[in-house]
ZATORVO-454429 format. One line per field, with one value per residue (C-alpha): x, y, z; residue number from 1; residue in one letter. Coordinates in pm, 1 decimal. Example, Ala and Ser with C-alpha at 12.3 -4.5 7.8 and 13.67 -1.06 7.14 Angstrom:
xx <- 1230.0	1367.0 $
yy <- -450.0	-106.0 $
zz <- 780.0	714.0 $
pos <- 1	2 $
code <- A	S $
! end
This chain:
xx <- 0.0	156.5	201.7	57.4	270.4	332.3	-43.2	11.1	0.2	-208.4	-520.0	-606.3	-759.3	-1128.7	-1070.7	-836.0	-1181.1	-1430.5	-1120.6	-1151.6	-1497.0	-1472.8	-1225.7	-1414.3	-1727.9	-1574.7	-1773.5	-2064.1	-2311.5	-2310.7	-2530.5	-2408.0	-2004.7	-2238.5	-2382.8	-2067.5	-1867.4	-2151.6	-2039.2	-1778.3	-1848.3	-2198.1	-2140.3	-2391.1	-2518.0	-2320.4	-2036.6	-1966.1	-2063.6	-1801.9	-1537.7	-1611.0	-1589.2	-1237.7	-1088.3	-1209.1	-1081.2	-737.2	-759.2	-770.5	-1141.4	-1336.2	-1688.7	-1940.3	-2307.0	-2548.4	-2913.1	-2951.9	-2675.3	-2267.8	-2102.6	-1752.2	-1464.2	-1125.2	-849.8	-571.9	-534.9	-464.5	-122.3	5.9	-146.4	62.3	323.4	293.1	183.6	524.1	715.7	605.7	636.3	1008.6	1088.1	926.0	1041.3	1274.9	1495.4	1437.9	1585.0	1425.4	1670.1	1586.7	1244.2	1301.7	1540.2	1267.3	1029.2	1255.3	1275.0	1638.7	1741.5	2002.8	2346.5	2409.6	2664.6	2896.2	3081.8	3354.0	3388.2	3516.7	3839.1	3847.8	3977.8	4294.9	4346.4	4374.2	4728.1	4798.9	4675.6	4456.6	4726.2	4829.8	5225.8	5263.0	5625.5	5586.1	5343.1 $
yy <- 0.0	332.5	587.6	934.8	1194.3	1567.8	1756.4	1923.4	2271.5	2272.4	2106.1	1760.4	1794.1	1790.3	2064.4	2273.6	2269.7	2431.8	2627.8	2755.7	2825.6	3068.5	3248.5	3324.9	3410.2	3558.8	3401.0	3195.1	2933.9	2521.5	2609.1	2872.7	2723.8	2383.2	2584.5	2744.2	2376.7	2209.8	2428.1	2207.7	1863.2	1854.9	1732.9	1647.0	1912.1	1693.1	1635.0	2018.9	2089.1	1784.4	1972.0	2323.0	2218.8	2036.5	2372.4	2535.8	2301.3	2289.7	2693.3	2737.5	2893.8	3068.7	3029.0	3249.0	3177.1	3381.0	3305.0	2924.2	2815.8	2915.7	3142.9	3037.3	3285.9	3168.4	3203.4	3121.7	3382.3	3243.0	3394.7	3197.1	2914.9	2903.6	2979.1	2745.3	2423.7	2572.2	2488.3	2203.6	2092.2	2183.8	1998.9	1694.2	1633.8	1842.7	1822.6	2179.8	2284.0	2576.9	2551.8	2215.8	2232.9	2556.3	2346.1	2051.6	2351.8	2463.3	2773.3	2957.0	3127.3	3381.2	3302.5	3459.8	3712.5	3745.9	4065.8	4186.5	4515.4	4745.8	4906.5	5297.0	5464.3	5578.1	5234.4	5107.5	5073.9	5244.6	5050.0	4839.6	4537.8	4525.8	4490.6	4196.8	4202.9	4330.6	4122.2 $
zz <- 0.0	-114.4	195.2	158.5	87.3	202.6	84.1	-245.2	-274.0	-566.3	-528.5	-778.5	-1123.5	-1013.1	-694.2	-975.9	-1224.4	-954.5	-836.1	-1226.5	-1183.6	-909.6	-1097.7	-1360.9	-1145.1	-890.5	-556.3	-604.9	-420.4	-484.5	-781.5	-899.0	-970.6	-1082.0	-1361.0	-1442.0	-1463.0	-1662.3	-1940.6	-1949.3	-1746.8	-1568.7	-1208.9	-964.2	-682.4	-392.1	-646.4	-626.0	-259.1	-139.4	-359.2	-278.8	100.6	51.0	-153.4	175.8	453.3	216.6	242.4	-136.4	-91.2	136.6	235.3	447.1	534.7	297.7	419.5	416.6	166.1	149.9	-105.9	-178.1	-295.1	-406.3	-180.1	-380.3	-638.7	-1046.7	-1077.4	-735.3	-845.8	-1103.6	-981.1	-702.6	-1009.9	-1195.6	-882.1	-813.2	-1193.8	-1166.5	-866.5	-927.8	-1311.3	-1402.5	-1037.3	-943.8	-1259.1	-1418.1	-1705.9	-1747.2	-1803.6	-2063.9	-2254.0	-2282.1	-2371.7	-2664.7	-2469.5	-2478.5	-2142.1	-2176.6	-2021.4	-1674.2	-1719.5	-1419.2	-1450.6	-1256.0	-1093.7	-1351.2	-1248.7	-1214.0	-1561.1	-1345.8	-1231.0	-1575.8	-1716.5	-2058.6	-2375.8	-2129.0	-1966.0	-1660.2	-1576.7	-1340.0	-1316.0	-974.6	-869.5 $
pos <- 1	2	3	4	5	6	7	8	9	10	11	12	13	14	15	16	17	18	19	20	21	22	23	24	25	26	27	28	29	30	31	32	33	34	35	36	37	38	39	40	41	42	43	44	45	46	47	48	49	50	51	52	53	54	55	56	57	58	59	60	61	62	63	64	65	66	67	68	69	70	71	72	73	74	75	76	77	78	79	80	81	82	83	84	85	86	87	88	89	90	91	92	93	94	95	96	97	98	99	100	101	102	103	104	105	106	107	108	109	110	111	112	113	114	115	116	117	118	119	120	121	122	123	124	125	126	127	128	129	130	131	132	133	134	135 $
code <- X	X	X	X	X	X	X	X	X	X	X	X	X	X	X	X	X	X	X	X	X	X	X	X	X	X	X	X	X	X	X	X	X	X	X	X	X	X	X	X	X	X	X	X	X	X	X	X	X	X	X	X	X	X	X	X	X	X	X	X	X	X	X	X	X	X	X	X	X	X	X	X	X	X	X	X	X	X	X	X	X	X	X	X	X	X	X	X	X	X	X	X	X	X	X	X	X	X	X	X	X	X	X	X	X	X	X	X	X	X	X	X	X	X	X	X	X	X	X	X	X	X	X	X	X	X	X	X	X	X	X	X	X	X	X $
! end
């Protein structure tokens, strides 16, 4: 039986989908994020309430009492999402190496230039070498 390991920081494929959802709607009930996934996959009512209430017990969504039903609000904005699935993409294939994964993308990083602290004009010899039979 395989162990469980460390929770993710981004939630699973399902969670990620109603996590979408609110996104694009902003904040919405059960029903409302329901009819905005069947656009793309109809799920039952309790399908979305059970996943809605995970994203909030993980902390990737908020939830308040309006009335008789919750309205949910993501909690984890797009951008750090990303950011956060990038990571983890990175470290788990590509052994932390960003450059590794842009290389596999095609992608061509610039070289790091190191430079080296440009001597004063007055410290340069003439015609730009340095006599080192003193040294």
């Amino acid at each position: 039986m395989r162990k469980p390991g460390p929770p993710r920081e981004i939630p699973p494929p399902l969670e990620l989908e109603c996590l979408r959802a609110l996104w694009k709607a902003g904040d919405g009930s059960v029903r409302e994020v329901q009819a905005v996934l069947s656009e793309q996959r109809p799920l039952a009512y309790t399908t979305v309430m059970t996943l809605l209430d995970r994203l909030s017990r993980r902390g990737f969504a908020t939830r308040r009492k309006v009335g008789r039903a919750f309205v949910y609000a993501a909690a984890l904005d797009q951008a750090r999402g990303r950011e956060v699935a990038v990571q983890e993409l990175v470290a788990t294939w590509f052994a932390g190496s960003r450059d590794e994964l842009a290389r596999y993308l095609g992608v061509e990083t610039p070289p790091v230039e190191t430079e080296e602290p440009a001597a004063s004009p007055a410290a340069r010899p003439p015609g730009g070498r340095m006599d080192t039979t003193l040294l």
